[in-house]
C-alpha positions as CSV (number, residue, x, y, z in Angstrom):
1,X,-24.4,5.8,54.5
2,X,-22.6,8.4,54.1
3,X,-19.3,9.4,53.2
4,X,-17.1,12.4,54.4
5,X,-16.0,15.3,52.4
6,X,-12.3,14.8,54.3
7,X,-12.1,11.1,53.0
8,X,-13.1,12.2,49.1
9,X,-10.5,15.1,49.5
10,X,-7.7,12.6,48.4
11,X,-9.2,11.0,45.8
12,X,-11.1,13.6,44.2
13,X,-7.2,15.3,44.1
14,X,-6.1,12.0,42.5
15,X,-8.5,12.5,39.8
16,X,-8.2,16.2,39.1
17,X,-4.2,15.3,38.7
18,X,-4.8,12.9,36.6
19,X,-7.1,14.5,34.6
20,X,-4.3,17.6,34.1
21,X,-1.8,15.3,33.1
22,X,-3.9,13.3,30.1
23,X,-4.7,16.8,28.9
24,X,-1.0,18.4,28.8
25,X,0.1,14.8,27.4
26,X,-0.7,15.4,23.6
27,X,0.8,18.5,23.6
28,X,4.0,17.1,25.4
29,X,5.0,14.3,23.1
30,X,3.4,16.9,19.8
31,X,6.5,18.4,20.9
32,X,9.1,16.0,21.6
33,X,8.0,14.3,18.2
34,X,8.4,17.7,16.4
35,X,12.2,18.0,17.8
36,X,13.0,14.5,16.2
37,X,11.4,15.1,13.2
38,X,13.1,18.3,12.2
39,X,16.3,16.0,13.4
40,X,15.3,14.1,10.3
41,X,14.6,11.3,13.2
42,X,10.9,10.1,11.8
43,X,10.9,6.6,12.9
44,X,11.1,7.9,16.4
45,X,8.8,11.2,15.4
46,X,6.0,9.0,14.5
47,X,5.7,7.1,17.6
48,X,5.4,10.1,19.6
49,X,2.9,11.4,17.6
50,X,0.9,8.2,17.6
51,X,0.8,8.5,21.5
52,X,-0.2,12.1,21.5
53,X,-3.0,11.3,19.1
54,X,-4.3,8.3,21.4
55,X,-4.3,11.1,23.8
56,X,-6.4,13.7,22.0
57,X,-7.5,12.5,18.3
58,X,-7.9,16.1,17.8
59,X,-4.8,17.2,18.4
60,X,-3.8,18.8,14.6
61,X,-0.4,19.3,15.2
62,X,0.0,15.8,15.9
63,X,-2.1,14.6,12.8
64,X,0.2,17.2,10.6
65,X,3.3,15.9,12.0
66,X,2.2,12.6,11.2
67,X,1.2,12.4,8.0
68,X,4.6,15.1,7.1
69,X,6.8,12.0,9.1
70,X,4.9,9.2,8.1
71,X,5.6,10.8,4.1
72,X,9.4,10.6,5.0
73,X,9.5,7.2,5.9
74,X,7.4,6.4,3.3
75,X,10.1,7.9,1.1
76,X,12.7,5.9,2.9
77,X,10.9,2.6,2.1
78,X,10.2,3.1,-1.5
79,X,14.3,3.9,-2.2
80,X,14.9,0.7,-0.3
81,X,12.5,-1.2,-2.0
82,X,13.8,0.1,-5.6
83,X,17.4,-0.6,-4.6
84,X,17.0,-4.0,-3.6
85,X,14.0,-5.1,-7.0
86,X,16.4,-2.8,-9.3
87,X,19.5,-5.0,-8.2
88,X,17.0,-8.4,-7.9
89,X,17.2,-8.7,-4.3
90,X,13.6,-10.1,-4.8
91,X,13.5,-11.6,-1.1
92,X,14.8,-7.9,0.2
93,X,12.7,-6.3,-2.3
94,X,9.4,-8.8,-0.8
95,X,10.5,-8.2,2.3
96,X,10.7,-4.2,2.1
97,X,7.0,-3.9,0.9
98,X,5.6,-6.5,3.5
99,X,7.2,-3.3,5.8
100,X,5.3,-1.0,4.0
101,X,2.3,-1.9,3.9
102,X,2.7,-2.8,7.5
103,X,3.3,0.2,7.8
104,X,0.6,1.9,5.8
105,X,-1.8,0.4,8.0
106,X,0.0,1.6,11.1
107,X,0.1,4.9,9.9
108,X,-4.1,4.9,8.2
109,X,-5.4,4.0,11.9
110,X,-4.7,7.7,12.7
111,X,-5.4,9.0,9.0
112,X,-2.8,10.0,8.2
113,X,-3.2,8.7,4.2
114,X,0.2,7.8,3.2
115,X,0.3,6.8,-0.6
116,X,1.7,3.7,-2.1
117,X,2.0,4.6,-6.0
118,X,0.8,1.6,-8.1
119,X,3.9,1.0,-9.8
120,X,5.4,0.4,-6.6
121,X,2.6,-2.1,-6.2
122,X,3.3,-3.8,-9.8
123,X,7.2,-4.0,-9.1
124,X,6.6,-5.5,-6.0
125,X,3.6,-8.3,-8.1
126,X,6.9,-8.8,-10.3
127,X,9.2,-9.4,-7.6
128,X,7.0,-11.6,-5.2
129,X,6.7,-14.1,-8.7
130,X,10.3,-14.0,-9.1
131,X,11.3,-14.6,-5.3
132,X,8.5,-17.3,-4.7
133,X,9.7,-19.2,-8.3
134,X,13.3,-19.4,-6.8
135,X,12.2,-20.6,-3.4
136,X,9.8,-23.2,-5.0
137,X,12.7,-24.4,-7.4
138,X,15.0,-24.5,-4.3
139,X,12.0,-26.3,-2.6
140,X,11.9,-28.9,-5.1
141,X,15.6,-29.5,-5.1
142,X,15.9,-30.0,-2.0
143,X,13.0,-32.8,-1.9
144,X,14.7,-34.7,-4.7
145,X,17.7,-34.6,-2.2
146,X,15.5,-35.8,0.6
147,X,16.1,-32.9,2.9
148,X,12.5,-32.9,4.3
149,X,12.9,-30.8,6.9
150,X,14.7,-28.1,4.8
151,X,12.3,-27.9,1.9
152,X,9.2,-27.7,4.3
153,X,10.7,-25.0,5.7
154,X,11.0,-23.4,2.5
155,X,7.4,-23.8,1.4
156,X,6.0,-22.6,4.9
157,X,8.3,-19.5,3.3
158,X,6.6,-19.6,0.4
159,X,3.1,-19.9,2.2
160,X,3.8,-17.4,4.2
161,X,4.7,-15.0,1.4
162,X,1.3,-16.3,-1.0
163,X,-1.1,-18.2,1.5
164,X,-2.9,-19.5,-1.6
């Protein structure tokens, strides 16, 4: 069996095409990534980067940009978080590190090492035993009323915050 050079022609094309195009793609979004994030637009930054690096893992203008954006929203999260445990938001304040470390991970697939400090990590201990001791008081009010359907959905909160 054989097969014509004329009936390859189009699909060896096809492939060369898309071969070109996965090749120029890292450097494409490295670039529309670095125009949002001298915007000061890093939530948007990172995603572009993240595509160019699934692209080409070597790509280091990507992993730079990355780990400089991924720092910046890092930032971001930490002032949140502070705000909301300094003004004992502790559900906000919960809430904020569940996004960071969320986050973290997102950002450690392409190693990019963004650093939680540890007393970020304690405030956060602190504020998840203050937040889960309201909801379990609320929790228990709210059985002693006989609202059944309210206070399991408060401790499915609660498990969902501390599975144990």
């Amino acid at each position: 069996m054989r097969i014509s050079i004329q009936k390859l022609k189009p699909f060896l094309i096809f492939l060369l095409a898309i071969t070109i195009v996965a090749c120029n793609g890292s450097k494409a979004y490295t670039k529309k990534a670095a125009r949002l994030a001298a915007a000061g637009i890093h939530k948007e930054a990172i995603e572009y980067y993240i595509q160019a690096l699934n692209r080409d893992r070597s790509n280091v203008e990507a992993q730079i940009g990355l780990r400089k954006s991924g720092e910046e929203v890092m930032s971001k999260y930490q002032s949140k978080f502070f705000k909301e445990y300094n003004s004992s938001n502790y559900k906000s304040a919960v809430y904020t590190y569940i996004e960071i470390e969320d986050f973290k991970k997102k950002i450690d697939a392409y190693n990019a090492d963004v650093i939680v400090p540890s007393h970020l990590t304690e405030d956060y201990q602190n504020a998840k035993k203050e937040y889960l001791e309201e909801e379990f008081e609320m929790a228990n009010k709210l059985m002693s009323e006989e609202q059944f359907e309210a206070a399991e959905a408060v401790f499915v909160e609660i498990q969902k915050i501390e599975p144990n």
